[in-house]
Every structure is written in C-alpha cells, then in structure tokens.
C-alpha positions in Angstrom: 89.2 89.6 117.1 87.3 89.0 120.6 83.9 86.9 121.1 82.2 90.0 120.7 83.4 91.0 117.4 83.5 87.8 116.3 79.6 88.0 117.1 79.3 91.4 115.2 80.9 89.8 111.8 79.3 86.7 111.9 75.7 88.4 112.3 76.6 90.4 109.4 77.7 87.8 107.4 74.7 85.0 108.3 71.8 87.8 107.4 73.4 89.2 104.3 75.2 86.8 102.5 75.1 83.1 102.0 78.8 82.6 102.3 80.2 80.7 105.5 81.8 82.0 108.3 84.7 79.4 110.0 85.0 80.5 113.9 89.3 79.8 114.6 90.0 79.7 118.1 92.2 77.9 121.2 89.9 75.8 123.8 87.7 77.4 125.9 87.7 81.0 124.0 83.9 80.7 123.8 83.2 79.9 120.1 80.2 77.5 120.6 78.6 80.0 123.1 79.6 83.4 121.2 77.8 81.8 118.2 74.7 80.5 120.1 74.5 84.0 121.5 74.4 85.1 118.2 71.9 83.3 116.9 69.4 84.1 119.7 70.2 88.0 118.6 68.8 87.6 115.6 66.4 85.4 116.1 67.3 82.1 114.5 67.1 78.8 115.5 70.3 76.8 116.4 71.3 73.2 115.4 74.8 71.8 116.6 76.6 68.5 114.6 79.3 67.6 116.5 81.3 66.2 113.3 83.4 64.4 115.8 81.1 62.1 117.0 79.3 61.5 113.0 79.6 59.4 110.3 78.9 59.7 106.8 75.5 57.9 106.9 74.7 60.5 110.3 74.9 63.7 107.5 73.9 62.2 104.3 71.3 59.8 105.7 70.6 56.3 105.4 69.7 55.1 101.7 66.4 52.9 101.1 65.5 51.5 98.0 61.7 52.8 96.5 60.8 50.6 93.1 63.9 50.2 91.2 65.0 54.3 92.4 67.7 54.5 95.8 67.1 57.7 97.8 68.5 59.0 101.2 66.4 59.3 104.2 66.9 63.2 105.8 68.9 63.3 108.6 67.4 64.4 112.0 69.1 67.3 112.2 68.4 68.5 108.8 66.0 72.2 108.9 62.7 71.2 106.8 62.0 74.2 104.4 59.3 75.4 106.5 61.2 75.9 109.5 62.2 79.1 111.3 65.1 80.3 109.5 68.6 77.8 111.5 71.9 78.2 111.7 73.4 74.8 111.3 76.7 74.9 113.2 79.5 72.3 111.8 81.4 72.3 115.3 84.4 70.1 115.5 85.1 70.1 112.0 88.6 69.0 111.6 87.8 66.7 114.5 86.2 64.4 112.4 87.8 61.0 113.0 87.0 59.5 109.4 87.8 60.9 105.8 84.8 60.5 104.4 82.9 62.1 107.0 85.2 65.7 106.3 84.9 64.6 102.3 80.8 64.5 102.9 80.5 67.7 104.6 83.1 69.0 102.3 79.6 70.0 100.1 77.6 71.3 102.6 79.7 74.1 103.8 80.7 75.1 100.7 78.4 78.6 99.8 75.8 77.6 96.7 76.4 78.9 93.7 74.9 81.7 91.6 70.8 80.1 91.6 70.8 76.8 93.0 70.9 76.1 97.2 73.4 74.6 99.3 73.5 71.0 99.2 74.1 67.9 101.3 74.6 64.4 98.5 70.6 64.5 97.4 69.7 67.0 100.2 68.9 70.6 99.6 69.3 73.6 102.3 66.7 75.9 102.2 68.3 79.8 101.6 66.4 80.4 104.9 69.0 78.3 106.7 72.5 79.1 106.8 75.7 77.2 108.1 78.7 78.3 110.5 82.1 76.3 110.9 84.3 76.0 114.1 87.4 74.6 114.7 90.5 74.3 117.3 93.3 75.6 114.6 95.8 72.9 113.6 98.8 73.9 115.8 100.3 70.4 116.8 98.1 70.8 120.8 95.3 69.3 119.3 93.9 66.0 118.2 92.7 67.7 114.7 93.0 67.2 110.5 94.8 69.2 108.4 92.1 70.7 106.6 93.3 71.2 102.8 93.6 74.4 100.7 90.7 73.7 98.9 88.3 73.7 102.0 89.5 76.7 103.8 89.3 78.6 100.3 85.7 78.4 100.8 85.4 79.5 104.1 85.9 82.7 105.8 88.3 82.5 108.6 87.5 84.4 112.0 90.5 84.0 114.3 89.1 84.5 117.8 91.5 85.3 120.9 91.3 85.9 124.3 90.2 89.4 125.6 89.8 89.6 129.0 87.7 93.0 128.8 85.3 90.8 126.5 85.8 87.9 129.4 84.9 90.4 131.6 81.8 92.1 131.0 80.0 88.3 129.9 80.7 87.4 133.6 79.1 90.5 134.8 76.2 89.6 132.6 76.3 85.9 133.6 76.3 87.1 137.5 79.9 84.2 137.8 81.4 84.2 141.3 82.6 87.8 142.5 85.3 86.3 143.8 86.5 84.8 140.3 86.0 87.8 138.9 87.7 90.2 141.2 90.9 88.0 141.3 91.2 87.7 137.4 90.8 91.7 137.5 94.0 91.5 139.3 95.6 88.6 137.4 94.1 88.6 133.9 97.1 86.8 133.0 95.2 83.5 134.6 92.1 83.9 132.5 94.1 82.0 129.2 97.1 81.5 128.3 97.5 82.2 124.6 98.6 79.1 122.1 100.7 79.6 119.1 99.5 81.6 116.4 96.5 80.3 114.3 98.3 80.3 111.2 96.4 78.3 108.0 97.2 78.3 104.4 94.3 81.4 103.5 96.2 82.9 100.1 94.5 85.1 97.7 92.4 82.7 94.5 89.8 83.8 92.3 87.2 82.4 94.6 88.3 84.8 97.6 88.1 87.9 95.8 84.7 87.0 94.8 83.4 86.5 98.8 85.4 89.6 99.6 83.0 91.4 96.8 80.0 89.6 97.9 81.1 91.3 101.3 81.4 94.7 100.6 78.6 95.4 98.5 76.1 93.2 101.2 78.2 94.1 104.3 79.3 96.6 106.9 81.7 96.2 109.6 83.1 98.1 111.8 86.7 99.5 110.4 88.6 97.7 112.8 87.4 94.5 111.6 87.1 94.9 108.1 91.0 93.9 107.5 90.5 90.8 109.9 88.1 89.3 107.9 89.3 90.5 104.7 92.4 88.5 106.2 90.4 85.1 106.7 89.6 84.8 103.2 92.7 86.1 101.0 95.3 85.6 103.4 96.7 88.9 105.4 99.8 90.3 103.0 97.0 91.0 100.3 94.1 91.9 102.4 96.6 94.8 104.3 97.3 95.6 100.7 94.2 96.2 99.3 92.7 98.1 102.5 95.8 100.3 101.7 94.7 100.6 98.2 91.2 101.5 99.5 92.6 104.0 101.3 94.9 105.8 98.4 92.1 107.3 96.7 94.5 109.5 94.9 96.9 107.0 93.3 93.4 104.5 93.0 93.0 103.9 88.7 89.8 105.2 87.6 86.9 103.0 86.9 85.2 101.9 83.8 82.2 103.4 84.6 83.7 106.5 86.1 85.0 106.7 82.2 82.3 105.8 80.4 79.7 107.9 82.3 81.5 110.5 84.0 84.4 111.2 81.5 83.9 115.9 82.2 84.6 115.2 85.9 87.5 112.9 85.7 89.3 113.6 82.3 91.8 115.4 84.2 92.7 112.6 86.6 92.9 110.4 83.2 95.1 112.0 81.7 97.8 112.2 84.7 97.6 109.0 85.4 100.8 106.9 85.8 101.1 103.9 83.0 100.8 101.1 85.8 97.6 103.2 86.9 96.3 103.4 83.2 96.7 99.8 82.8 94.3 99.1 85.1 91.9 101.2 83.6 92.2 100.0 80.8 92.0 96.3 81.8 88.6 97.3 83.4 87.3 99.0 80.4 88.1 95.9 78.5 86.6 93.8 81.0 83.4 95.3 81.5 82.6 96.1 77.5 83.4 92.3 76.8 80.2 91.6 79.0 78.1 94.8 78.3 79.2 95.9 75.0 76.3 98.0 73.6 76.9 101.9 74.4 74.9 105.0 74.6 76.3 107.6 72.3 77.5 109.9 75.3 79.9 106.7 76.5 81.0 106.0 73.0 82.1 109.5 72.9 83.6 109.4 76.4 85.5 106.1 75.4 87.0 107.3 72.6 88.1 111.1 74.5 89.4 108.6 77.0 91.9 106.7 74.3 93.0 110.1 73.1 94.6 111.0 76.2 96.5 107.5 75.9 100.1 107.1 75.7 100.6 105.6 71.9 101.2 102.0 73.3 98.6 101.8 75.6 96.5 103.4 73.3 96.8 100.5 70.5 97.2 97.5 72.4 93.7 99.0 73.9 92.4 99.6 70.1 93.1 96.1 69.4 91.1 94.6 71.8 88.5 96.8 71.5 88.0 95.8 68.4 87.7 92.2 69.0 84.2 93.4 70.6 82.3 93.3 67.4 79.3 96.0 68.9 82.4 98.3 70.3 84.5 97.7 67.0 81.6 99.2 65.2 81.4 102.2 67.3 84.8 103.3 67.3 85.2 103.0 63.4 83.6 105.8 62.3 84.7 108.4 60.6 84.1 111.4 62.9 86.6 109.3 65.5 89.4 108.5 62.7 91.6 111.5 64.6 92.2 109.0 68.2 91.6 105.6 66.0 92.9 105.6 62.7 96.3 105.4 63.2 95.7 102.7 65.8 93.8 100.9 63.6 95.8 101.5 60.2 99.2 99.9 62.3 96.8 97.0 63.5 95.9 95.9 59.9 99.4 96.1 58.7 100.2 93.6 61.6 97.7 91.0 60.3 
C-alpha cells in the first residue's frame, strides 16, 4: 500500500479498535510524516519515542523508594489520563540498541486484553490513548533487530511502498520546487528505488484471527486494502484464502445461527451441502452451544430438523457431543425427537 492508504487504514484502526498498527517501510517512504498527518486528521495529539535513542529506565521510569514500597516515576512522554486523546508513536523499534529496551516495550505495544488497559511495567495507558509502531523491515540494508515471532504476532503489519502518484500530489500540496517536481514527472524512476521485499515471519495463530475479527466487525476499508492488512496479521497465503472464501458465498458452510434461527430459509442449502462443508457447520454448532447452551423451543426444533438431514456419521459423532452439553442433552432427549436421535443415541450407549 501507498502513504495514503496507509493513512486510511491506520485511522480506521486507531478510532475503532485498540489493536496496533506496525508502519513497514524502506527509508524515506514517509512513515513518520504519513502518520503525523494522520493524527492531525483526526484530531489527536502526537508523541514520538525514538526507541533508538532510549533505555529501559527512559520508558519505564526511574524507581524511588516511598516507606518500605518501590514505585516508578512516569516518564515524560507518558499521556496523563486527562489528556486529549495521543497517539504514542514507537518509531525505530527494532532500532533499539539494547535488549531490554525491545523486551520493556515488548508490553506496551502489545493490545490490552479483554477489560484491563494497556500497560507499561506499573504504568497504565489510558483507552483514550493509542500506540502505532514503525520500523525499516529487516532486509540485511539496515542497522536493525530481528524482531521475534512472538512480537510481530501482536502487531498488524502495514507494508508501505513507494507510489509516485501518492509522492506526487503531497508535493503539490506542500508547494516543493516546480522544478523537482516536473523532472520526477518525467523520471519517476529517480523518486526511490525500491529495496528487497519486506518479507517477516506474519503466519496465521489463534491470536491473529482474533485481531482479524476485532477488524471486521469494528472496521471498514476500502476493498483494495482489506487483503493487505488481512495479510499483515495472518500472513498472505491464508489471508488470500479466506478473502476467497468470503467471496464463495455459495460453497461458504452455513452458520450456527443461520441454523438455529433461520433453519425454513436455509434447510435446503443444508441438506446439499458437501461433508467438508457440513463439518464446519457442525463444528460451529458445537462451538457456539458449549458457550450459550440454553435454547428457545423454535432452535431446539430447528437443531434437531438440522441433524436429520445429516449423513449417519456426521450425524452421531454430532449426537455425541451434543450430549456432553448437559442443557442441550436434555433437549434433544425427548421423546417427540426419538425419530433423528434415538438411534444415535442407542449406538452411543452401547459404545460406553
């Protein structure tokens, strides 16, 4: 993506989410300024730590003793809670020159979780303030760390490139030299020369599928983009993957609430599904009554039309774990549904 869609995303992300974006680009691209301009657009402060330059006791603060209790001191830098809502902008990450200056901020750019605020060693970030990430990416032209699997799993990855139609209009804006500006129109070639690809270890965990659904149901971006950043966070083989799943919505399996609450309109479509297709119904179904297990009698009914129209081994390996849900168990035991569970149920007892 260019500076400008870079800008787009990262807007997105900073007002709707609490995740943290991680700006990937060669020298010069425009990071820093694409994400100051950003800022100013939607009105938040900015606040720059230049991690090369910063030690450990420069984030965490220097500790002082009070009675027989040790505390840290608050950095500078650090956004009181009453502050204008700030963007906190770890530039230079991987350029940090000590270990334990990348293991200290190692907390702090690392999204909350579920309830409690981001964190810096005894410091809390208000949810008012977020934090962005930039780095030069670790391509053997620059003085940089290897940043490890762990870290970059909690990041989003933006990989910005040069666009010289992007260049272009930010000079007209900035009023640069005509001159500059009319022989790069000719030679656009000169504005950068690309470096190798920005390749890092971003593979698909448990963690990244989590910030891709934190993105879709808090975030929109343009369609061209969407894949890009998908890419950044569960690497690009399964991010092209699932945008082409998205985009199947004929060989997509049915939902478990599309079953449970909607079983007239898609009974059909459940019943021609392919086994691999059924499967992941069926893994859905289980997954969402093991957390909300208590049904209305319309979705009881709908759940138990849906196992009829199972083939036989689907059908009881579903049974069984069904009834390892005590509340669903209950339900589909009764007698008016013996015709779909009986025999499921009569082979499962003769197995234990």
């Amino acid at each position: 993506m260019n500076i400008e869609q870079m800008k787009i995303v990262i807007k997105e992300i900073i007002t709707k989410t609490d995740l943290t974006p991680c700006v990937v680009g060669h020298r010069g691209v425009g990071k820093s300024a694409g994400i100051i301009q950003a800022c100013r657009e939607i009105d938040r402060k900015y606040v720059s730590l230049r991690l090369g330059q910063m030690e450990v006791g420069d984030l965490v603060g220097i500790p002082f003793r009070d009675g027989d209790t040790m505390h840290w001191s608050r950095p500078s830098w650090w956004p009181d809670d009453d502050q204008p809502p700030t963007v906190v902008h770890c530039d230079e990450l991987n350029r940090a020159q000590q270990e334990d200056t990348l293991q200290a901020i190692f907390q702090f750019v690392e999204p909350p979780a579920e309830g409690l605020l981001r964190s810096l060693h005894t410091h809390h970030l208000s949810k008012r303030h977020k934090v962005i990430v930039s780095i030069n990416p670790p391509d053997g032209t620059y003085q940089v760390a290897t940043l490890d699997r762990a870290l970059i799993d909690r990041m989003i990855m933006l990989f910005v490139e040069t666009d010289y139609q992007c260049w272009a209009r930010y000079a007209a804006q900035r009023e640069l030299s005509g001159d500059v500006r009319q022989f790069l129109a000719g030679n656009s070639g000169m504005l950068a020369r690309q470096g190798a690809p920005m390749e890092l270890q971003v593979e698909p965990t448990e963690r990244g599928w989590e910030m891709v659904s934190v993105l879709r149901r808090n975030c929109r971006f343009p369609s061209g983009l969407e894949m890009e950043v998908y890419a950044g966070i569960v690497g690009t083989e399964a991010a092209i993957t699932f945008m082409r799943w998205l985009a199947d919505s004929k060989g997509r399996p049915l939902t478990a609430a599309e079953i449970l609450n909607s079983w007239p309109q898609v009974a059909g479509q459940a019943a021609g599904q392919r086994d691999d297709v059924q499967a992941a119904t069926v893994n859905d179904l289980t997954a969402t009554l093991q957390v909300s297990p208590v049904l209305e009698p319309e979705q009881e009914a709908n759940l138990v039309a849906y196992i009829a129209v199972l083939p036989r081994d689907l059908r009881f390996g579903f049974v069984k774990s069904l009834l390892k849900i005590p509340e669903v168990a209950q339900g589909i035991a009764q007698d008016k549904y013996d015709s779909v569970v009986f025999d499921a149920i009569q082979i499962i007892s003769r197995e234990a």
